[in-house]
C-alpha positions as CSV (number, residue, x, y, z in Angstrom):
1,X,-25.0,-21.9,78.5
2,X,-21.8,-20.6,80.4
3,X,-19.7,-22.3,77.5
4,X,-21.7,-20.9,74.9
5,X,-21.4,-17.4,75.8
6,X,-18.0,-17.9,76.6
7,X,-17.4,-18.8,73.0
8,X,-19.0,-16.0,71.7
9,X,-17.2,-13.3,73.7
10,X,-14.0,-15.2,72.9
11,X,-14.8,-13.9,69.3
12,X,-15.5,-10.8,69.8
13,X,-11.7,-9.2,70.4
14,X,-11.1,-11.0,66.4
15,X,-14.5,-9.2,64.7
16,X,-13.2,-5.7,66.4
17,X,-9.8,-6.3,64.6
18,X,-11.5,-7.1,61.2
19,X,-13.5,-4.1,61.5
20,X,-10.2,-2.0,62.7
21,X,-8.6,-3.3,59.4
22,X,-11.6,-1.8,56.9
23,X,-10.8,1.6,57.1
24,X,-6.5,0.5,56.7
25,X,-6.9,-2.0,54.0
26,X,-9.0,0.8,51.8
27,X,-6.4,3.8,52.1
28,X,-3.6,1.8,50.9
29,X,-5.2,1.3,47.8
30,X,-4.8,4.9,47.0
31,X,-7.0,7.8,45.6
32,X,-8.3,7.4,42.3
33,X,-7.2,9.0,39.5
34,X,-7.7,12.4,38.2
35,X,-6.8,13.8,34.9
36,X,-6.2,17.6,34.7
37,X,-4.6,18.0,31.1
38,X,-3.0,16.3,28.2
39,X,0.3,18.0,26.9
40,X,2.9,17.4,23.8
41,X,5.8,14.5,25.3
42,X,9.0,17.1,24.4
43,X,10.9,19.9,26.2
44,X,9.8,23.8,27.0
45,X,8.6,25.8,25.0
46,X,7.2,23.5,22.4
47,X,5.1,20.8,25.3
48,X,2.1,22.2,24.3
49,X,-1.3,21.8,26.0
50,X,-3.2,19.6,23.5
51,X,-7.2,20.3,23.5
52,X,-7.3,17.8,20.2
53,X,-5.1,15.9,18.5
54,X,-5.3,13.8,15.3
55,X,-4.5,10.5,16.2
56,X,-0.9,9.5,15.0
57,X,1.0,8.0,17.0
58,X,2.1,10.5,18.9
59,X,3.9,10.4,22.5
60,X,2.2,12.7,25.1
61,X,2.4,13.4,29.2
62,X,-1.1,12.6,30.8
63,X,-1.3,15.2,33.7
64,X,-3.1,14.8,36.7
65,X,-2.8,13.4,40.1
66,X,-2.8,9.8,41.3
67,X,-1.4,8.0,38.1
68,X,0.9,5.8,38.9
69,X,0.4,2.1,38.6
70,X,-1.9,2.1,35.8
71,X,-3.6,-1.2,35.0
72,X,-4.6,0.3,31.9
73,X,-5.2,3.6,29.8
74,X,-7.5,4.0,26.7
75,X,-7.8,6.8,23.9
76,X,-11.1,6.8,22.3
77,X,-11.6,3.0,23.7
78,X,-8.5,1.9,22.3
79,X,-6.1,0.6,24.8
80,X,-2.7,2.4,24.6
81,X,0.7,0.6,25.7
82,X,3.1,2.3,28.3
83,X,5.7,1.8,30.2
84,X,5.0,2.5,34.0
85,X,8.9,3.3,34.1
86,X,8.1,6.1,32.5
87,X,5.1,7.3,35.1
88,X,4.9,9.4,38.2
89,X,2.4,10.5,40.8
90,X,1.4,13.4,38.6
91,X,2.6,12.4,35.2
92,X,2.1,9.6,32.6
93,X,4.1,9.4,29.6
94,X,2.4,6.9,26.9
95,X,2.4,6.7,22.8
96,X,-1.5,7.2,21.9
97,X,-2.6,3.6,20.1
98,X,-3.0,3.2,16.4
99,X,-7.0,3.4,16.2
100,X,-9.2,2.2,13.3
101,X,-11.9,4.8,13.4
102,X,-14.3,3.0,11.2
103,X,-14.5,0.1,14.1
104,X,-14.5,1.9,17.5
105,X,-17.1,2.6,19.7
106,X,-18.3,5.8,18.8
107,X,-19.7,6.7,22.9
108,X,-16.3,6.5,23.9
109,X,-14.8,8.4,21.4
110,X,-13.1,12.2,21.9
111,X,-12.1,10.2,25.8
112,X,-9.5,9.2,27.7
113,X,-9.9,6.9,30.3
114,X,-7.5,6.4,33.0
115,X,-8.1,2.9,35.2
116,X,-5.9,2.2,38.2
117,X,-6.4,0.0,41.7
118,X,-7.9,2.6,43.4
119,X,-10.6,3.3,40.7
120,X,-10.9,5.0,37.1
121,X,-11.8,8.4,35.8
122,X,-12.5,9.8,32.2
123,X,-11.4,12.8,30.6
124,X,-12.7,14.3,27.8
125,X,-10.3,14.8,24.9
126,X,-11.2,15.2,21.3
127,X,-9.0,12.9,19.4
128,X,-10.1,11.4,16.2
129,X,-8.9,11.5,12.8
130,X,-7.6,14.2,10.5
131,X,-10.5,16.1,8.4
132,X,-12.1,14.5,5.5
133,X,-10.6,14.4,1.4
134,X,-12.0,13.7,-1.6
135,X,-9.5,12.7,-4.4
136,X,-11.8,10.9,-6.7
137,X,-14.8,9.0,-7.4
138,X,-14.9,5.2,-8.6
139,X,-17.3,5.9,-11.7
140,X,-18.8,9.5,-12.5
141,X,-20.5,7.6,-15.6
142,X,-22.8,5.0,-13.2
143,X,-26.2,4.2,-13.9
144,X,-28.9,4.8,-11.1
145,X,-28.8,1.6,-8.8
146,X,-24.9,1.0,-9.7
147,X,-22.2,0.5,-6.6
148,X,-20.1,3.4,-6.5
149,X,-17.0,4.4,-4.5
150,X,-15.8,8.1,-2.9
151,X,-11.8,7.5,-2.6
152,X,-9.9,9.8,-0.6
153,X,-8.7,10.1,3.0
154,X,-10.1,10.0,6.5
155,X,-14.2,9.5,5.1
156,X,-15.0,7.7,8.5
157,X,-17.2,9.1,11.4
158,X,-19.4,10.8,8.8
159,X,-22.8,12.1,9.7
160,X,-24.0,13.7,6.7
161,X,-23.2,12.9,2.7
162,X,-24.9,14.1,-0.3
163,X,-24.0,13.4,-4.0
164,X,-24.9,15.7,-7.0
165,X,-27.3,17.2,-4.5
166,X,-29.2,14.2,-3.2
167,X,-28.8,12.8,0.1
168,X,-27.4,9.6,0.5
169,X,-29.1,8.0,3.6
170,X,-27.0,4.5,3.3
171,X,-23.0,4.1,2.9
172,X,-20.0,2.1,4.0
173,X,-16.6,3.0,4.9
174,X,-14.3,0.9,4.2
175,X,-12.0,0.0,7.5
176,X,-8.6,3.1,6.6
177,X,-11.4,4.9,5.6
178,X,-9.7,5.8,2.4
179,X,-13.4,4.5,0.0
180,X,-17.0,5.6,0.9
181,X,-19.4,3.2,-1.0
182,X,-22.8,4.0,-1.8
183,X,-25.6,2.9,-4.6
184,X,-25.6,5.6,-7.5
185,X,-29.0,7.6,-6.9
186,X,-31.9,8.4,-9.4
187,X,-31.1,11.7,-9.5
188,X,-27.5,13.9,-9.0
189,X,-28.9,17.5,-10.1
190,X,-25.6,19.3,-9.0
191,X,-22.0,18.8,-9.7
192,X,-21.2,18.5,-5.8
193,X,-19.7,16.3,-2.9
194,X,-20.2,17.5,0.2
195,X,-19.3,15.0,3.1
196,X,-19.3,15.9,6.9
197,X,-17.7,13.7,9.6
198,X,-17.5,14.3,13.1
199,X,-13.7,15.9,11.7
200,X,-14.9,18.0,9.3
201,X,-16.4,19.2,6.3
202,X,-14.9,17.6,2.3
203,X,-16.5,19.4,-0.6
204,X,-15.7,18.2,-4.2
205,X,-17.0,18.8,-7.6
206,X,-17.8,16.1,-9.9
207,X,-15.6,15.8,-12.6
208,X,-14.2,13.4,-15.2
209,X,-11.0,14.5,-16.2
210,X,-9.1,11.3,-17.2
211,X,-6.2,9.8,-15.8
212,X,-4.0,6.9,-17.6
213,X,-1.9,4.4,-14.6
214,X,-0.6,1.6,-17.2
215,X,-0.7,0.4,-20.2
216,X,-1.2,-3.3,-20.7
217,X,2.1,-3.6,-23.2
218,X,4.0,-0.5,-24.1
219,X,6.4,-2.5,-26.5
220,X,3.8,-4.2,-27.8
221,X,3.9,-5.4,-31.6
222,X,1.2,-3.9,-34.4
223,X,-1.6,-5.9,-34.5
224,X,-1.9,-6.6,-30.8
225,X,-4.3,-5.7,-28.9
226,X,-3.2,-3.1,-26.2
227,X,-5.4,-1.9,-23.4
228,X,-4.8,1.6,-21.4
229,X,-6.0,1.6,-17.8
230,X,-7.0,4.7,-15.5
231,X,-10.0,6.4,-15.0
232,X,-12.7,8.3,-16.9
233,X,-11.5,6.8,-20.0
234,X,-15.2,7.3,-21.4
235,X,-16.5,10.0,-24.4
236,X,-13.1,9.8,-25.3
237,X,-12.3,12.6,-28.2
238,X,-8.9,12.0,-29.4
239,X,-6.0,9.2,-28.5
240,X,-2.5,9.2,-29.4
241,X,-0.3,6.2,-29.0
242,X,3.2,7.1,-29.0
243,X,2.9,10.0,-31.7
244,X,0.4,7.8,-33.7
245,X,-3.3,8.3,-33.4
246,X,-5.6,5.4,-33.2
247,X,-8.7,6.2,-34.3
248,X,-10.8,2.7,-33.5
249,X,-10.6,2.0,-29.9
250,X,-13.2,1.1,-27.4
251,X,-13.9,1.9,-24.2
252,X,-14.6,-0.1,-21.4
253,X,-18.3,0.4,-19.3
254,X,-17.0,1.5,-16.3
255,X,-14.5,3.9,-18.3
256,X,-11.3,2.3,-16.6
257,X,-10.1,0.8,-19.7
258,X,-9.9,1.6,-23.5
259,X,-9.0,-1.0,-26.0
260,X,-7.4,-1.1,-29.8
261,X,-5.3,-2.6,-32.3
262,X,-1.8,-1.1,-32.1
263,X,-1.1,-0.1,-36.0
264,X,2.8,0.3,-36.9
265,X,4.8,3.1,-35.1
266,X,7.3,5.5,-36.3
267,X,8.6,6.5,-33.0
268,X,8.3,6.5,-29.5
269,X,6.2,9.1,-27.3
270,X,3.8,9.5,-24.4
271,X,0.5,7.7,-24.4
272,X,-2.5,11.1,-24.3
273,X,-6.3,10.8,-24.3
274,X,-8.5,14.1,-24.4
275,X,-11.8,13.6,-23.4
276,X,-14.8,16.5,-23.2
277,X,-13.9,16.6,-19.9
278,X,-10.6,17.2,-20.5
279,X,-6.9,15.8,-21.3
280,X,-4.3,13.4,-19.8
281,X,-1.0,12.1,-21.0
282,X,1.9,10.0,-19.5
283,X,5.0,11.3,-18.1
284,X,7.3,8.2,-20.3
285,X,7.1,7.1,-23.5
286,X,5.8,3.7,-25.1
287,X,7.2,1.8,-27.7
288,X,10.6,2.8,-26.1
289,X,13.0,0.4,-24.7
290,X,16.5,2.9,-24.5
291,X,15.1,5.1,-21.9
292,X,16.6,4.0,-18.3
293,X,17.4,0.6,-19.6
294,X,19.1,-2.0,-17.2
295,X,19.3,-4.6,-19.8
296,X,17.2,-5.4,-23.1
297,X,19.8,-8.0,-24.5
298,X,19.9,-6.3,-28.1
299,X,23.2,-6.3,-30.0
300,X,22.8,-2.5,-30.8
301,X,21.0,-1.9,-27.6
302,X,21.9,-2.8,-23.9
303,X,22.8,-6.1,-23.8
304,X,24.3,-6.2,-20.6
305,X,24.2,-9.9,-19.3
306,X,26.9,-11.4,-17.8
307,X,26.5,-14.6,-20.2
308,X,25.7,-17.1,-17.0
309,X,22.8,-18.1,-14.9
310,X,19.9,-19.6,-14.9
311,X,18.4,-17.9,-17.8
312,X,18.4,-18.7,-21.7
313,X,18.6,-15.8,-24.5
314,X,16.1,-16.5,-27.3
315,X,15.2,-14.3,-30.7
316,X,11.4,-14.1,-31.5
317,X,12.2,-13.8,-34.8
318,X,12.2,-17.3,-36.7
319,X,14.8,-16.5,-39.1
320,X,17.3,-15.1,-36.3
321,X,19.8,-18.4,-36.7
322,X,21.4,-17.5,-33.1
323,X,20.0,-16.7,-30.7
324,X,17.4,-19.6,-31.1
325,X,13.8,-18.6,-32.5
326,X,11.4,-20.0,-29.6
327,X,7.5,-20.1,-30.8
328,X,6.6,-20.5,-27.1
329,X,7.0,-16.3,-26.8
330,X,5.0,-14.8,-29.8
331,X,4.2,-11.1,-29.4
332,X,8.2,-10.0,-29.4
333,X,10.2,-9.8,-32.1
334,X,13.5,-8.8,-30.2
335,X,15.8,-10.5,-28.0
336,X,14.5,-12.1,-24.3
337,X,15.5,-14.0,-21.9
338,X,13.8,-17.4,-20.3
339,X,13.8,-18.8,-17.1
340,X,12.9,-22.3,-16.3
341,X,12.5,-24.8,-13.3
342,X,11.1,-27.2,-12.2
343,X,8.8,-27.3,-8.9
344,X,10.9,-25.5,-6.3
345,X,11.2,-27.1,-3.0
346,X,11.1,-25.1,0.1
347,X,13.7,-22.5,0.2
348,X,15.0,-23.3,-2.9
349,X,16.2,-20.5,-5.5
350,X,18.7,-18.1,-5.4
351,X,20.2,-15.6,-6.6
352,X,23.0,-17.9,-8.8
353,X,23.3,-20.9,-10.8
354,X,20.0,-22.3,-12.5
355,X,17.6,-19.1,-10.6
356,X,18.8,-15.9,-12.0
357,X,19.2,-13.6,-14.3
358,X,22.5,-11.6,-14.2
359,X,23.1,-8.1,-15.5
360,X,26.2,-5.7,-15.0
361,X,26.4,-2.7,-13.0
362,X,24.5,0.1,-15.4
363,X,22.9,3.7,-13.9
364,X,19.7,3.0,-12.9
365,X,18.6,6.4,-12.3
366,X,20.0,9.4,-13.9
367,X,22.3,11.8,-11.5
368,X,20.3,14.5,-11.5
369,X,17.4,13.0,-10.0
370,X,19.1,10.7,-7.5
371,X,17.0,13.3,-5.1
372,X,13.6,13.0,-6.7
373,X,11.0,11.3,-4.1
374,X,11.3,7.8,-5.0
375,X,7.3,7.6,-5.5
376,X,8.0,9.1,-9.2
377,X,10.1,6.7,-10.5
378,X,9.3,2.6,-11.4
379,X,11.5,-0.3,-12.2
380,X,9.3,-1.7,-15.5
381,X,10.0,-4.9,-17.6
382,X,7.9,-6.9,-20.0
383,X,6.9,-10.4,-19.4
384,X,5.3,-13.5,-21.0
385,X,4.0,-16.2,-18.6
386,X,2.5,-18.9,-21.3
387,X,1.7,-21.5,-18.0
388,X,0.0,-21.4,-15.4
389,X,2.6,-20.6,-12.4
390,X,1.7,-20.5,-8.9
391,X,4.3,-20.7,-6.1
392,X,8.1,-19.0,-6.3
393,X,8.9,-15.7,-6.0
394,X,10.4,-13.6,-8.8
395,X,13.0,-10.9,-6.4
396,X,14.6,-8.2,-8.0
397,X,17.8,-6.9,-6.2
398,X,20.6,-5.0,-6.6
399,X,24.4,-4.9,-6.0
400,X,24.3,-3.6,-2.1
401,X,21.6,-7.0,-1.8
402,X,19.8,-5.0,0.8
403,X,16.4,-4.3,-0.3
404,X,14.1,-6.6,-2.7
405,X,11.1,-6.1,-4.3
406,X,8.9,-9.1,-5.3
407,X,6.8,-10.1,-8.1
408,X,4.3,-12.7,-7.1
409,X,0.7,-12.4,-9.3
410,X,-0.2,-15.9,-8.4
411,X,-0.8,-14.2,-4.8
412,X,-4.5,-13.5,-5.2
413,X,-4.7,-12.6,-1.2
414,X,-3.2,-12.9,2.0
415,X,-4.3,-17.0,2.4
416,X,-5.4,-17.7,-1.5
417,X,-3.3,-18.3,-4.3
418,X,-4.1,-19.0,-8.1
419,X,-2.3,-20.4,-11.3
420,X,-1.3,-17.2,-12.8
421,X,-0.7,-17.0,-16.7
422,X,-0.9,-13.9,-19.4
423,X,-2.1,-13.6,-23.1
424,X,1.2,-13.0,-24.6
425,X,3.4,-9.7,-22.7
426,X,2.4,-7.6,-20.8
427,X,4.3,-4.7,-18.6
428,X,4.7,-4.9,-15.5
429,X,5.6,-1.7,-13.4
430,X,7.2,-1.8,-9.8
431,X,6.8,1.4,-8.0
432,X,10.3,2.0,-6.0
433,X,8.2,1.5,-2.9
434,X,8.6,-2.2,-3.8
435,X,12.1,-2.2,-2.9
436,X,11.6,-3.5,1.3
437,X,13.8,-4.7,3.9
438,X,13.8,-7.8,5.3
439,X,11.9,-8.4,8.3
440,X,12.4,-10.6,10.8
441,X,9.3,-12.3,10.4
442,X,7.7,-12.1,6.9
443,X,11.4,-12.2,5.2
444,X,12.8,-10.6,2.4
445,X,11.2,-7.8,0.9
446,X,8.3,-7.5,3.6
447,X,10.2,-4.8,6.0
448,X,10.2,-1.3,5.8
449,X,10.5,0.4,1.8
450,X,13.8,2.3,0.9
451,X,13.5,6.2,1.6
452,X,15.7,7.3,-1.2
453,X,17.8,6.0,-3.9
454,X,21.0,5.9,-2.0
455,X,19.5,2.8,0.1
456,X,19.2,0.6,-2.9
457,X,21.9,2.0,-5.2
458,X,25.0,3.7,-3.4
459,X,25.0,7.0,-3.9
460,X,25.8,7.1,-7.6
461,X,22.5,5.4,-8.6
462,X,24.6,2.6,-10.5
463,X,24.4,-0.7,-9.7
464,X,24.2,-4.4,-11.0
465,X,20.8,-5.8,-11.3
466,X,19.9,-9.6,-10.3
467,X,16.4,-11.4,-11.3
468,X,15.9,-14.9,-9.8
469,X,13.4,-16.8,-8.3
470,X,13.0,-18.3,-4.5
471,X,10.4,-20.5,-2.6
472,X,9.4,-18.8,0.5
473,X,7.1,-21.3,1.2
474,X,7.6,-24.3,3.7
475,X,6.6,-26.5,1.2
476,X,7.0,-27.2,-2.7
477,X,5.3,-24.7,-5.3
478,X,2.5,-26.6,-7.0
479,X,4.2,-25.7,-10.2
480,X,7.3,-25.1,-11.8
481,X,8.3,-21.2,-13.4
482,X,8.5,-21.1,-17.6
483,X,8.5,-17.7,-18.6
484,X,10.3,-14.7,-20.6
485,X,11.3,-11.5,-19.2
486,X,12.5,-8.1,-21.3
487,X,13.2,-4.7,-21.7
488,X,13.9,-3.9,-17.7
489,X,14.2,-0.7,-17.1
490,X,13.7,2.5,-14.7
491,X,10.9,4.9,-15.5
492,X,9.9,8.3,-14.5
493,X,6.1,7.8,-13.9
494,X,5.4,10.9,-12.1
């Protein structure tokens, strides 16, 4: 017995340390957090006490006490990266996250949430997305029970939307929140819009005023058949192609497309379409190769190839003698040029030898609107793929070698791919927001866009043009490249 309670006094001193140590080990995790204020991250006067904010990206100071050491910081759920270098006892300086509002949690959202050793605390802060747009809607002329799209801008969060005056109980946003889907209803007895998110209010009236983006060949030949796309291209009243007015032409259910047989042309001019609803007409001409052209290899036009490469200069016109007539390009009666390979291995193709097509230096854009947002102005061409072509890159680039933009319509998605292949030319259009960087991971022509002309031209807006084709792939293409190319050129769209 004597040993036994010897024992247990021996522990005794050793359980009156542990509890000594409680109270010790507890204050030297700290106080928790407390948030007093959010304010703008930049010098007096303009660091401005924020009560909401869109969310943007923006750097901001987190005011409070207890905030250093974060383990981690959320806006609206969404955790935020920082930098604890850049913290302090009462201070926190951290970029807010880039948040998809269409997939957050919606009871944590208009919070911050500050979590550190010594506990967490949440502060209320109404951060969300911008207030709702409307720019458009997918099809004005949709039967009852027909999917329909709202297009526009920030159309996530929403708690109420009616259409034509009839509530619409069930929708989808789609994940940028720039399309609101929704099944047409029976009845639309107004002409209005009205959706209200937890941002704001969007009210639109339902209109149907047309609007023409492309044109499926604007150098086509009479007796093709040529099809202009856009929208509301329904009840259509009048259409003039190039100064010429068609009058048989169909249009497509969904009115994004009308159809017809180009008859012969006497000039060029703007594509227009008047509808009841109203009128629209392009900003360039069809049936016009002289405008802004880089190179459309005509004797009396602008020839403009450096006579080596890759690529081969055919006539479409069987009695041309030379250059060859070549029966595989119907549809253009002019001079083209073809490009042929075989499968490319990886990496293969550049911007020389048996790749590319090489053109002299020529003004791509006019001097006078070398300051012109780039988003009005296209590099176009026409092309003619007869064979199924998947795999290989078509770049275009020019002298400075900087910037590329790339043609790849075999490139169905992000992992799918398909034999790509057209019913005679077509044209293609490249907004100048094609023209990317390289970047470091995804490779040429998948970095950041040019921000003005300068960056892809010098500062006179002349410059050589180059067309070839590369494998970016680590392995061969699955087919080889046989195909024409014409007419390139730059073209105010806007």
């Amino acid at each position: 017995m004597k040993n036994i309670s010897y024992g247990r006094w021996y522990l005794l001193p050793l359980f009156i340390m542990t509890v000594a140590l409680l109270p010790a080990c507890k204050k030297n995790a700290g106080s928790p957090p407390v948030i007093t204020g959010v304010r703008n991250y930049v010098a007096a006067p303009n660091d401005t006490v924020f009560t909401s904010l869109v969310a943007n990206g923006q750097w901001v100071v987190i005011t409070g006490v207890h905030l250093q050491n974060p383990i981690q910081i959320e806006f609206d759920g969404v955790p935020a990266a920082f930098n604890s270098a850049l913290f302090a006892s009462t201070s926190a300086v951290v970029q807010i996250p880039a948040i998809l509002f269409s997939s957050i949690d919606t009871n944590q959202l208009y919070t911050v949430r500050y979590i550190t050793p010594a506990g967490t605390t949440t502060f209320p802060f109404k951060l969300g997305p911008a207030a709702p747009t409307i720019t458009a809607i997918s099809n004005v002329f949709a039967n009852p029970g027909d999917s329909v799209f709202i297009l526009g801008t920030n159309l996530v969060l929403v708690q109420q939307f009616s259409y034509g005056g009839t509530v619409i109980s069930s929708f989808r946003s789609n994940s940028d929140g720039t399309s609101l889907g929704f099944v047409m209803p029976a009845q639309t007895p107004t002409d209005q819009v009205t959706i209200t998110t937890r941002s704001g209010t969007a009210n639109f009236k339902i209109v149907a005023t047309p609007t023409i983006s492309g044109v499926s060949n604007e150098n086509a030949n009479p007796g093709d058949s040529v099809y202009i796309y856009g929208t509301y291209l329904k009840n259509i009243q009048s259409l003039s192609f190039a100064g010429t007015t068609i009058t048989s032409f169909a249009s497509s259910s969904d009115g994004s497309s009308v159809g017809f047989v180009l008859p012969s042309l006497t000039q060029s001019g703007p594509v227009s379409i008047t509808t009841k609803f109203g009128a629209t007409a392009t900003v360039y001409n069809v049936n016009d190769i002289a405008t802004g052209a880089i190179s459309n290899w005509e004797w009396s036009g602008v020839f403009n190839w450096k006579w080596w490469g890759g690529a081969s200069l055919y006539c479409g016109n069987p009695s041309s003698g030379w250059p060859p007539y070549n029966p595989d390009f119907k549809g253009n009666s002019s001079q083209y040029m073809v490009l042929k390979t075989n499968i490319l291995a990886s990496g293969e193709g550049n911007t020389y030898s048996n790749y590319a097509i090489l053109m002299n230096s020529t003004q791509w854009v006019p001097a006078a609107h070398l300051g012109d947002s780039i988003s009005k102005w296209a590099f176009k061409f026409e092309a003619s793929i007869p064979n199924g072509w998947n795999g290989g890159t078509i770049d275009i680039q020019s002298t400075l070698g900087t910037y590329v933009a790339r043609w790849e319509p075999w490139q169905v998605s992000s992992t799918a791919t398909a034999p790509y292949a057209t019913k005679g030319w077509i044209t293609v259009t490249m907004p100048f927001t094609s023209f990317r960087a390289k970047d470091a991971t995804l490779g040429d022509g998948k970095g950041a866009s040019i921000s003005s002309f300068a960056d892809l031209l010098g500062a006179t807006g002349k410059s050589e043009c180059t067309m070839y084709i590369h494998n970016y792939s680590t392995s061969s293409t699955p087919t080889g490249f046989y195909g024409a190319f014409d007419n390139l050129r730059v073209v105010q769209i806007k």
